[in-house]
ZALO-27537 format. One record per atom (N, C-alpha, C): residue in one letter; x, y, z. Coordinates in steps of 0.02 Angstrom, whole numbers, padded with zeros to 5 digits, always signed. Atoms other than C-alpha are relative to their C-alpha. Layout:
# ZALO-27537
AXYZ
...
END
This chain:
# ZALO-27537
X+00041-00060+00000
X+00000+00000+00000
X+00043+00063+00000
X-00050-00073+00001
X+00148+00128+00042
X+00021+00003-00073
X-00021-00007+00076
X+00223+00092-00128
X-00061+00041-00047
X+00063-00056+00031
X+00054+00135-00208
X+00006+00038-00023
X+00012-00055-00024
X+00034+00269-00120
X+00063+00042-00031
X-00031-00047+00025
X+00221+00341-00171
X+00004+00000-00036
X-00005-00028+00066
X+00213+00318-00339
X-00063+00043-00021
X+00052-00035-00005
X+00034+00396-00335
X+00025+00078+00017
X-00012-00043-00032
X+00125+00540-00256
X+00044+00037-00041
X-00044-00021+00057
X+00283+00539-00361
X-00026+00023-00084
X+00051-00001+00058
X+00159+00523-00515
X-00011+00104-00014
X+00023-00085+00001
X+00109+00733-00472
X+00028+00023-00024
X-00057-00029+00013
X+00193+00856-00541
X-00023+00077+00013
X+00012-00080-00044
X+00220+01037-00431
X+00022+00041-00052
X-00011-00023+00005
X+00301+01106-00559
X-00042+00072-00037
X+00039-00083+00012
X+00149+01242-00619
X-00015+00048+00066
X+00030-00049-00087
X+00119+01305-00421
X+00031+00037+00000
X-00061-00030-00038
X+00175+01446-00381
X-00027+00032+00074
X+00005-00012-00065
X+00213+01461-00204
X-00007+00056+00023
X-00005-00071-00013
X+00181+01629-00115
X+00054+00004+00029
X-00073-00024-00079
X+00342+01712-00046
X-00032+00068+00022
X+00019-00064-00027
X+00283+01837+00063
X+00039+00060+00000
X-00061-00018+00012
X+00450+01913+00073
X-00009+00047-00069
X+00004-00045+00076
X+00442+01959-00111
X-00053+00033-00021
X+00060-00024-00025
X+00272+01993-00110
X-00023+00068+00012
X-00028-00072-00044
X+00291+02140+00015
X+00036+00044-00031
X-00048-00031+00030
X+00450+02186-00069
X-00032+00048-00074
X+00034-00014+00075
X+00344+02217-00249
X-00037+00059+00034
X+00059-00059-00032
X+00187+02321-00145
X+00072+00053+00018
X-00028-00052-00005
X+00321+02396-00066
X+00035+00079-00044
X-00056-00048+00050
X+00430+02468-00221
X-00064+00051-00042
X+00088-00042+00014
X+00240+02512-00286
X-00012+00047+00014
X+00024-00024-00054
X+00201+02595-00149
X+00043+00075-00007
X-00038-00044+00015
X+00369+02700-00159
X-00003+00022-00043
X-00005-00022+00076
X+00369+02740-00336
X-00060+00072+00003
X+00055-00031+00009
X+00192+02804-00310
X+00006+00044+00022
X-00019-00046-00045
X+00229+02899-00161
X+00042+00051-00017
X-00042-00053+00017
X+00377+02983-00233
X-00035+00047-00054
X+00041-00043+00054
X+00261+03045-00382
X-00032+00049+00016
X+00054-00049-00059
X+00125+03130-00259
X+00051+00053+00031
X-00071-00064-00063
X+00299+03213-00148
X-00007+00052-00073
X-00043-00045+00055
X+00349+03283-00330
X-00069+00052-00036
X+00067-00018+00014
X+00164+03324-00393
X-00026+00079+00061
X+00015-00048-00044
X+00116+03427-00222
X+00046+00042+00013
X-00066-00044-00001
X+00299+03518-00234
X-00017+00016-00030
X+00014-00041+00045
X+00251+03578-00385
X-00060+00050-00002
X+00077-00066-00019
X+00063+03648-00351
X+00017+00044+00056
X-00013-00056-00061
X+00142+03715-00182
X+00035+00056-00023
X-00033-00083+00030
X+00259+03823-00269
X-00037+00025-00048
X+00030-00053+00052
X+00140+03885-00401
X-00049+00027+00049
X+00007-00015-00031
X+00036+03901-00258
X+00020+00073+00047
X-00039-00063-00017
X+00144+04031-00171
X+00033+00048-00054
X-00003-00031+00044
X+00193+04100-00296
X-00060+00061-00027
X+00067-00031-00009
X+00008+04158-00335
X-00031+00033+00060
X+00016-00035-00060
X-00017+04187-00166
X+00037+00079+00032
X-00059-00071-00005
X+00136+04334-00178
X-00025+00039-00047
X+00010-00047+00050
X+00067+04402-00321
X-00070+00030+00013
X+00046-00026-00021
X-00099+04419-00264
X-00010+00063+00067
X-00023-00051-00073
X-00053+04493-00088
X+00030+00066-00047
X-00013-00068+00001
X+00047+04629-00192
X-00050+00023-00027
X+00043-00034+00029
X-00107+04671-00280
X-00065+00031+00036
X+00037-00006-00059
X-00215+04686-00143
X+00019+00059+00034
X-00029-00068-00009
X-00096+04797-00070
X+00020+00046-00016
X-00023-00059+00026
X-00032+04909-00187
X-00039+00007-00075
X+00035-00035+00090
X-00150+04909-00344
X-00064+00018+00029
X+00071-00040-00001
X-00310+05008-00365
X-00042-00034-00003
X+00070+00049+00034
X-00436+04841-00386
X-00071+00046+00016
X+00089+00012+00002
X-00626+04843-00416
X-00027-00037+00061
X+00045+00062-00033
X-00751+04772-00302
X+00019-00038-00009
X-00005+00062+00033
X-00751+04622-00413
X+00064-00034+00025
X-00080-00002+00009
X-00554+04621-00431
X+00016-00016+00090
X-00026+00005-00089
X-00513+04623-00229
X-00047-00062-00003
X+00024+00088-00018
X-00649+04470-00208
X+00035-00039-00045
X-00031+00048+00039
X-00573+04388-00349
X+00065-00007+00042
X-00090+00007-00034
X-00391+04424-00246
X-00015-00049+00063
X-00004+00034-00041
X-00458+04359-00104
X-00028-00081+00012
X+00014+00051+00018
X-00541+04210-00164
X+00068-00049-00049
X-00052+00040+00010
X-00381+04168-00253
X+00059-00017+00059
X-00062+00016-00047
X-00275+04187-00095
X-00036-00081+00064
X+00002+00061-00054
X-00385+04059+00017
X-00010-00065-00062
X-00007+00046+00027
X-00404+03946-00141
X+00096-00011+00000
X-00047+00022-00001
X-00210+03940-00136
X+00027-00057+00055
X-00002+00058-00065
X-00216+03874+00051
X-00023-00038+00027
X+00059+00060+00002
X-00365+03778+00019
X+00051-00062-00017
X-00002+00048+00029
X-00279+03681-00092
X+00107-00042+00003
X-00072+00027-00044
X-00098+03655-00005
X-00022-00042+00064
X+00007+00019-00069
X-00192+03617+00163
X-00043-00075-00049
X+00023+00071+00043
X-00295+03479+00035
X+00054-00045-00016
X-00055+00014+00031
X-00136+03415-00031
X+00036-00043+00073
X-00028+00005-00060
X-00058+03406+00144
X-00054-00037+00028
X+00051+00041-00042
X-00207+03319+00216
X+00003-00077-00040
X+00009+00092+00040
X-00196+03173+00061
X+00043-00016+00034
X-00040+00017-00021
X-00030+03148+00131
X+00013-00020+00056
X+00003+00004-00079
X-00034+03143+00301
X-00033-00071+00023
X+00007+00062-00016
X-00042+02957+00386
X-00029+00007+00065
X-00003-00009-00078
X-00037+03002+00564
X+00049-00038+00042
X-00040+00027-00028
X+00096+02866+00606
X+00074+00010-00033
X-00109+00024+00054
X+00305+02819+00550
X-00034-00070-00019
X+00022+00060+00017
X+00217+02674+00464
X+00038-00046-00014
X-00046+00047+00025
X+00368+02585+00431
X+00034-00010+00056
X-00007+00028-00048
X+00385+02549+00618
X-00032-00063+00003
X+00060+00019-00013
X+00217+02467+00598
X+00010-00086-00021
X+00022+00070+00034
X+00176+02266+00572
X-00009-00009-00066
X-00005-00006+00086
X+00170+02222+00380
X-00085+00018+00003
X+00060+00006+00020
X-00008+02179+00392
X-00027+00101+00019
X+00028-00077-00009
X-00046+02380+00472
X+00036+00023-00048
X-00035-00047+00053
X+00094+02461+00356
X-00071-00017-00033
X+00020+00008+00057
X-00013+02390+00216
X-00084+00047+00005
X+00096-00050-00018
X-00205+02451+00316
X+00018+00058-00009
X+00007-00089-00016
X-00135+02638+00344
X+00033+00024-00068
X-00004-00023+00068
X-00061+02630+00151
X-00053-00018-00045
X+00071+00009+00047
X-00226+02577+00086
X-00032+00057+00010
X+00018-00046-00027
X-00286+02721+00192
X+00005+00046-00038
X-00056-00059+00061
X-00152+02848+00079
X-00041-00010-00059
X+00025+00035+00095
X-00216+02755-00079
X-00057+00039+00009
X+00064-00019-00004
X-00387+02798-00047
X-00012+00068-00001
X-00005-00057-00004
X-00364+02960+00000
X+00012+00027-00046
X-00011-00020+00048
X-00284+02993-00146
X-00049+00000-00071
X+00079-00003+00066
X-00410+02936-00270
X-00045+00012-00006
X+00046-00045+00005
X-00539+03007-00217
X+00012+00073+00006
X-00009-00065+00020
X-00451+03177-00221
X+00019-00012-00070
X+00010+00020+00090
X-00406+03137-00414
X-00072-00026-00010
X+00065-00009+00030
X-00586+03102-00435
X-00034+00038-00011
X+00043-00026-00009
X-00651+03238-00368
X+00044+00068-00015
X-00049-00071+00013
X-00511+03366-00429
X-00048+00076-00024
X+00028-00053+00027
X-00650+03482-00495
X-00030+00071+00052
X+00049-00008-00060
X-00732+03511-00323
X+00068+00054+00046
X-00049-00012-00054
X-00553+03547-00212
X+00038+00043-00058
X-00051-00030+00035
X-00437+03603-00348
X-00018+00062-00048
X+00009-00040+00055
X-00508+03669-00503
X-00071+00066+00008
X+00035-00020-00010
X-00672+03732-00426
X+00012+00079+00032
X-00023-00071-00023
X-00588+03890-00320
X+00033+00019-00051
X-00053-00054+00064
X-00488+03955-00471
X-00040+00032-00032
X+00064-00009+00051
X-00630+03952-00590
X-00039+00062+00044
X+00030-00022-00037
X-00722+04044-00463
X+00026+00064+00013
X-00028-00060-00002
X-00599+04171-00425
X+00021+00016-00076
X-00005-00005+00079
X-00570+04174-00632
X-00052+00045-00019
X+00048-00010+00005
X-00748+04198-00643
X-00030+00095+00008
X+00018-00060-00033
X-00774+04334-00532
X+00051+00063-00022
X-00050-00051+00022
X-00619+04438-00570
X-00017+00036-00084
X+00039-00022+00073
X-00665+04432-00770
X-00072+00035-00011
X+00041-00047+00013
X-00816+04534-00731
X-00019+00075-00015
X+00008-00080+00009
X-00767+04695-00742
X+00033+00012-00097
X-00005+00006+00062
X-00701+04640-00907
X-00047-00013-00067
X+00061+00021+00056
X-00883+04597-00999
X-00065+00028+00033
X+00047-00071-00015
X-00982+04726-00888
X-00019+00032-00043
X+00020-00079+00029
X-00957+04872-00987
X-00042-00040-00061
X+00040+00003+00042
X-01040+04767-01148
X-00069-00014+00010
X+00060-00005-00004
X-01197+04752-01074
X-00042+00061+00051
X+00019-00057-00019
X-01207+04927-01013
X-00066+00045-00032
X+00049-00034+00055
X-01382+05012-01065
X+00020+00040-00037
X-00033-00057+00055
X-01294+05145-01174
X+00025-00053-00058
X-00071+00045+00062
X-01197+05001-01280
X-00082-00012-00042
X+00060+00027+00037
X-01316+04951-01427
X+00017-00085+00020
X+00004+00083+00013
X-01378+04768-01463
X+00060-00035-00027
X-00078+00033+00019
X-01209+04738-01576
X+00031-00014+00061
X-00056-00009-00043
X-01113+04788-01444
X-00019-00074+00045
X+00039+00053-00020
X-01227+04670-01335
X+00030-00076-00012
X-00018+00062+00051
X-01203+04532-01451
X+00076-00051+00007
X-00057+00008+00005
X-01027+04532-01452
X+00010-00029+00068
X+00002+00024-00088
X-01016+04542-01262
X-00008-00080+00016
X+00039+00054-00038
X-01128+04383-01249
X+00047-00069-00040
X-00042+00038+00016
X-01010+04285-01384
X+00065-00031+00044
X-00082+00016-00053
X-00830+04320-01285
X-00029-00019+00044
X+00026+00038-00062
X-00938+04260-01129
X-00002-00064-00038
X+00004+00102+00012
X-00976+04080-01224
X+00057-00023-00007
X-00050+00013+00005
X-00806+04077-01295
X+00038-00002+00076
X-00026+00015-00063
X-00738+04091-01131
X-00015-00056+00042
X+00044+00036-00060
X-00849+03996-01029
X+00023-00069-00014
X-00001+00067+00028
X-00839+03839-01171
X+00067-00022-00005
X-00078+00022-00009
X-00634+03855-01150
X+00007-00026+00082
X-00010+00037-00077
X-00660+03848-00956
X-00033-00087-00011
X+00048+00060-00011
X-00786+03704-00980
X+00058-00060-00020
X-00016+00039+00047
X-00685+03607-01101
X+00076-00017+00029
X-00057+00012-00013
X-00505+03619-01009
X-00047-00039+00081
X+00019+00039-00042
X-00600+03563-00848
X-00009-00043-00003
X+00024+00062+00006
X-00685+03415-00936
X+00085-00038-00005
X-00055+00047+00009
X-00505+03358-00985
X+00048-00015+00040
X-00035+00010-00073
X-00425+03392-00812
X-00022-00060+00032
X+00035+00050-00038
X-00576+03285-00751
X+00044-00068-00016
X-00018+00054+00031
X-00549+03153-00876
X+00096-00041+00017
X-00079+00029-00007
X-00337+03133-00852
X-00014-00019+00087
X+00002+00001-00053
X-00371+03138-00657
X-00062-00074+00004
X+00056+00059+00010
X-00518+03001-00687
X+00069-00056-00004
X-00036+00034+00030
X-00403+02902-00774
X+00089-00020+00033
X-00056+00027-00044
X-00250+02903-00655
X-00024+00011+00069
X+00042+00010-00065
X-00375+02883-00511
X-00005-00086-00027
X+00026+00098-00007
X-00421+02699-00585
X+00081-00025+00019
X-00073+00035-00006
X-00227+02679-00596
X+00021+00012+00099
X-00017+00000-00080
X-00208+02708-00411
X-00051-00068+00038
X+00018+00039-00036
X-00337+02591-00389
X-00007-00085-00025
X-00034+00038+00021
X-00259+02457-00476
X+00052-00028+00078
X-00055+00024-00079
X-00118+02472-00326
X-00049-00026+00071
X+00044+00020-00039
X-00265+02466-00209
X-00022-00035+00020
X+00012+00091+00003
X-00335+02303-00278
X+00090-00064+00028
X-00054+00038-00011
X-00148+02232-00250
X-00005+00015+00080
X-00033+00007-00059
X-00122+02287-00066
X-00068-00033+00014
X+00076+00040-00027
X-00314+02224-00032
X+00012-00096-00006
X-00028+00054+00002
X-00229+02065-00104
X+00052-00040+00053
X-00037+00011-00038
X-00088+02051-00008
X-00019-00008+00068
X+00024-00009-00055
X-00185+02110+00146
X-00024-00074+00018
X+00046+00078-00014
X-00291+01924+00116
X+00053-00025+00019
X-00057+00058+00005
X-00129+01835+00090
X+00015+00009+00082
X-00026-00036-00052
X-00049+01922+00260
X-00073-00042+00046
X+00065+00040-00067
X-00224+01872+00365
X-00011-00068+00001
X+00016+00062+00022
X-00236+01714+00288
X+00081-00040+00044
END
């Protein structure tokens, strides 16, 4: 019966399995993980300094130019959209721990955490990011398409006015839809990495 049994045994053949190494595993999420991470550091460096940047130029205008009504809300709606959208930025990032003290299985919970965070700010880039600009855009360009619908202007004049408003409006519309769309689109790719650590996470509990 043992004989059988080992040629029954010997008979198998392991060589399509592949075994999990956890080890490597980890190592892969991990380099993932980094890669990604370093993209976001280099990404939020860059909006922070255009950020300030805007935020210096506005402050001198505030203080030393003659604005409009309009013009000053527009300044000041561009200066808290600047720190809206640094303190947004700074909040995706932010863990709350040194996660790489942490157990594999938590590293991996409080970087699913990051992940998440992140893709739903790339989903919703219209709302946090693009929405205060536009807004202070909006408002500022009014003193610029005022005067054509001043009762003194004729209907031409009118006319004209109400064109450069569509043209404008259908360039804001149309660079937003395609902000959406690229930010859509490297939102699924984040959640690609997502589905992997959710993987790993099984493997790790299991």
């Amino acid at each position: 019966m043992k004989e059988k049994l080992k040629l029954v045994y010997e008979s198998v053949t392991f060589k399509d399995w592949v075994r999990f190494d956890a080890k490597k595993f980890s190592g892969n999420i991990e380099k993932k993980l980094a890669d990604f991470n370093r993209d976001i550091i280099l990404r939020d460096l860059r909006e922070a300094a255009v950020a300030i940047i805007l935020f210096i130029i506005y402050c001198y205008q505030i203080i030393f130019s003659d604005l409009s009504i309009s013009q000053t809300v527009s300044s000041w709606v561009m200066l808290f959209a600047c720190v809206f959208i640094v303190a947004i930025m700074y909040w995706g990032r932010s863990i709350g721990k040194e996660i790489h003290t942490l157990p594999t299985i938590e590293f991996l919970r409080m970087q699913r955490k990051y992940l998440v965070r992140q893709r739903n700010l790339l989903s919703n880039v219209l709302f946090w990011y693009m929405g205060p600009l536009l807004i202070s855009y909006l408002i500022g360009a009014w003193d610029q398409f005022s005067p054509y619908f001043s009762q003194n202007e004729s209907w031409i004049v009118k006319s004209g006015g109400l064109v450069a408003i569509s043209i404008v409006l259908s360039f804001l519309i149309g660079f937003s839809i395609v902000i959406y769309i690229l930010n859509k689109k490297a939102a699924k790719s984040v959640q690609v990495i997502i589905d992997e650590v959710d993987r790993a996470m099984k493997e790790f509990e299991e």
